[in-house]
N, C-alpha and C positions, 0 to 999 in steps of 0.2 A: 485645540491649538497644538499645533504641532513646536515642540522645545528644542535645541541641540546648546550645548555647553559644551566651545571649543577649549581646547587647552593646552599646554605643551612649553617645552623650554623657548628660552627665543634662540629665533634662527631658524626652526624646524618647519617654518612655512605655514603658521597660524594664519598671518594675513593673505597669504592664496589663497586658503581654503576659506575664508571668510569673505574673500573679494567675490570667489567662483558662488556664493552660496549668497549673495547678496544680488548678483549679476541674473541669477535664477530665479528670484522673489523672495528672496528671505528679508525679512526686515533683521537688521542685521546693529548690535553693539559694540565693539572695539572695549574690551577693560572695563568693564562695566565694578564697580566694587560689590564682591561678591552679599556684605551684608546688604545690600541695598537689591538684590535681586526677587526677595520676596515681594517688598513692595512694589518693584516694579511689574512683576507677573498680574500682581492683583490690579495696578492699574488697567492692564491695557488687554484684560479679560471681563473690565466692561462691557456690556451690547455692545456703545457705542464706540470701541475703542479695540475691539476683540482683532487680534489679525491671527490668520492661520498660520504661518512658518515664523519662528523666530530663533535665531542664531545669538549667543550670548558669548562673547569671550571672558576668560576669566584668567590671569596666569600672575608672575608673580610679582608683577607692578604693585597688586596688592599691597593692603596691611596685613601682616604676615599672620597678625589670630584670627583675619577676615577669613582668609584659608584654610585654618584647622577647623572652622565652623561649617566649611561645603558641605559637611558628609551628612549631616545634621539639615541644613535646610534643604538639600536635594530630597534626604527621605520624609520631608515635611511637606515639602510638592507632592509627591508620591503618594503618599495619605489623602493629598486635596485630590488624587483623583490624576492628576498632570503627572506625567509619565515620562521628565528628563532624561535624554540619551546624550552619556556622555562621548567625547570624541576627542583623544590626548593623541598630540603627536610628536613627537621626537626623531633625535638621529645621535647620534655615537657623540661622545664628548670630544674627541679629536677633528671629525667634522667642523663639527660646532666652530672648535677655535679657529678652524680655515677658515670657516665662513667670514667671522667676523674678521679675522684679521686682510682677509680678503678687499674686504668691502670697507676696513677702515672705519665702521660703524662702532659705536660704543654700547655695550654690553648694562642695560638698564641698574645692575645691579654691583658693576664697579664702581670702586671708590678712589681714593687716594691710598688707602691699606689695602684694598680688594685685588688682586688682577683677576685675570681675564677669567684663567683655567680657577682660580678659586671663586669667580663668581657663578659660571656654570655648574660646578659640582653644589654649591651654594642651592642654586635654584629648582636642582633634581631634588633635592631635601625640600624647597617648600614646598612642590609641588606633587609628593607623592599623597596625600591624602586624595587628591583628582584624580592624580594616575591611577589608582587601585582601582576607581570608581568605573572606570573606561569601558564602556561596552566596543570600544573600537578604539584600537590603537594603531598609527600609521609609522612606521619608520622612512623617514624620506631621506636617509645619509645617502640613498645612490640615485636619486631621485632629482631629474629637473621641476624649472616648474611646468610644463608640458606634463609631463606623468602625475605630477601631482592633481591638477585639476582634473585629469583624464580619471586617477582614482575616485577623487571627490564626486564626481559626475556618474561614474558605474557604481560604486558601493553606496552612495547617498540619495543623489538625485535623483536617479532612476529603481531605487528600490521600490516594488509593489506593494500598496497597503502596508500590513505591519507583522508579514510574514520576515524568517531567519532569510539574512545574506551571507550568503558562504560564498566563501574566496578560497579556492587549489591553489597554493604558492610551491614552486620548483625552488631549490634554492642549492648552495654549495655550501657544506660545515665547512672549509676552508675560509668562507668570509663571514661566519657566525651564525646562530639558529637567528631568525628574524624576532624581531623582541615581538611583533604582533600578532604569534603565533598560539594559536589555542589547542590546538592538536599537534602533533610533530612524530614524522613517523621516517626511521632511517633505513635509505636502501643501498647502503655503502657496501651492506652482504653479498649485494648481486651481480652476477656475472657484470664486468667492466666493459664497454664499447671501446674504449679511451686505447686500452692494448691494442687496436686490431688498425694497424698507422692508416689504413683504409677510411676508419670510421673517425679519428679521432678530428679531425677539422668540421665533424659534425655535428646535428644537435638530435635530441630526442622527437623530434617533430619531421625528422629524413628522412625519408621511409628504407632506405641500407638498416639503418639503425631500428626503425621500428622491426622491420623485419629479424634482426639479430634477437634483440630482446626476446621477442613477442614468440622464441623458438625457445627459449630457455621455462622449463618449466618452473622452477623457484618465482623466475619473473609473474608471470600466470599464477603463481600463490599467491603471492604478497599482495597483486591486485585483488585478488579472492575477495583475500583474510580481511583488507582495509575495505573493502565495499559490504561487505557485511558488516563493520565493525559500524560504519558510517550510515546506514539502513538502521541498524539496532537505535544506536542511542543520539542520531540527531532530530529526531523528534523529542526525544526528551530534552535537550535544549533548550530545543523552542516553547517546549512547554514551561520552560522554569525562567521564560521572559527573554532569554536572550534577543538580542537580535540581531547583531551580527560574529563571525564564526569565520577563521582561518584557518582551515587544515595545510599544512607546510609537509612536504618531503623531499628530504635531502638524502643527497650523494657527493661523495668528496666536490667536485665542484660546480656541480650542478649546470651542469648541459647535455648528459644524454638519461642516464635511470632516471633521474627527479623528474623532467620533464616529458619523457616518455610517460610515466606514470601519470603525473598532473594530466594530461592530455587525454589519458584510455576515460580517469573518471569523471574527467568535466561531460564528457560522450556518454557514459552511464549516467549522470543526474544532471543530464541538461534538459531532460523533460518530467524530469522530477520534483525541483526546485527552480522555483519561477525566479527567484535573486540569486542567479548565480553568476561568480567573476572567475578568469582566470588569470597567473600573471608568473612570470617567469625570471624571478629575480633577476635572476646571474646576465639572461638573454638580454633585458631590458636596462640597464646599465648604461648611461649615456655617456658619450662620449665628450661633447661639450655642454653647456649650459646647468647650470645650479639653484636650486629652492631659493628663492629672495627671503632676503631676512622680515623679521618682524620683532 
């Protein structure tokens, strides 16, 4: 049987990603209370009762010692043999309060003492015992829900067997390192496209631009240096359980080096790694539509 334990603040689009994975085959929970999860595995791991995909939500609806107890009966699964992938998703606390206050939806964890912004910073504190636990962390602050199922669908759904998923994320340090980032490599060193008013309404995917790059030798290092660094030790990775893996490279604002870059190595280990995504923060930014709350 296949396990996943969704998780994340509200707001960050748990219930997408629960709908998209229910819509797929997953037999699927909503807030299930985490101490009650043991028993429920051992039910419906009966013969007659046994289903192969199951999705489990867990967040902070909870009783809040139910939570501190995750860490403890997921490595208890773990021991029976059941091999829980966790899955936390989040987005920026400022986000957050748009959303709700957007949508006029009430935030599970205000009260009459509580507001808004202190029930969310509130909930990042209960929920960091799951968070640490994430073998997959999704940030959806710029994120419809189009992209969001779109991710859920390439990183989840169509992963083969139980080989590493690696995602090449393009990004800009102007709008933050990406919180789901496992690797992070800066190419802000490298000759800039941006100066050249020719190239600057461009992206790293132009071929004006590829070409400027792909002349500068530094550029042709850094590709080198990161392909061999990524050869050496993602296999050990994979060997130490992971299963999924975001290597992220940024440049001030991520539309011509980062995503030049992402692009040369998706091409080098895209017959190398049968799970692989690509995705280009900054480019992919939509312009209307927003994550539905949960």
């Amino acid at each position: 049987m296949k396990l996943l334990i969704i998780s994340g603040r509200s707001g960050s689009g748990k219930s997408t990603a629960l709908n998209m994975l229910e819509d797929s085959g997953y037999y699927c929970i909503d807030n299930l209370p985490a101490s009650l999860l043991p028993a429920f595995i051992q039910r419906i791991s009966h013969e007659q009762q046994e289903l192969p995909r199951v999705a489990v939500s867990i967040d902070a609806r909870n009783i809040p010692d139910d939570l501190k107890k995750v860490p403890d009966i997921l490595r208890n699964l773990q021991e029976s043999s059941l091999n829980p992938e966790v899955i936390f998703l989040d987005a920026s606390s400022p986000v957050l309060i748009r959303r709700f206050s957007e949508s006029r939806r009430r935030h599970p964890l205000t009260t009459d003492s509580i507001g808004l912004r202190e029930a969310i910073n509130k909930e990042r504190e209960l929920l960091e015992p799951i968070a640490t636990l994430a073998g997959l962390s999704i940030d959806t602050s710029s994120m419809s829900v189009h992209q969001l199922r779109e991710l859920v669908r390439s990183r989840i759904l169509e992963r083969k067997n139980a080989s590493l998923s690696v995602m090449f994320e393009s990004f800009g340090f102007k709008n933050g390192v990406p919180v789901d980032a496992d690797l992070v490599f800066d190419a802000r060193c490298l000759p800039n496209p941006y100066w050249d008013a020719s190239l600057r309404h461009l992206t790293g995917k132009d071929a004006a631009v590829v070409s400027f790059l792909s002349s500068h030798p530094d550029v042709e290092a850094m590709l080198t240096d990161i392909t061999q660094y990524l050869q050496r030790w993602l296999p050990s990775y994979e060997a130490s359980n992971r299963s999924y893996m975001t290597v992220a490279i940024g440049c001030t604002g991520g539309q011509h080096r980062s995503v030049y870059l992402c692009e040369r190595l998706y091409g080098e280990f895209s017959d190398k790694i049968s799970n692989l995504q690509l995705l280009h923060r900054e480019l992919s930014r939509p312009a209307t539509g927003k994550v539905q709350h949960d």
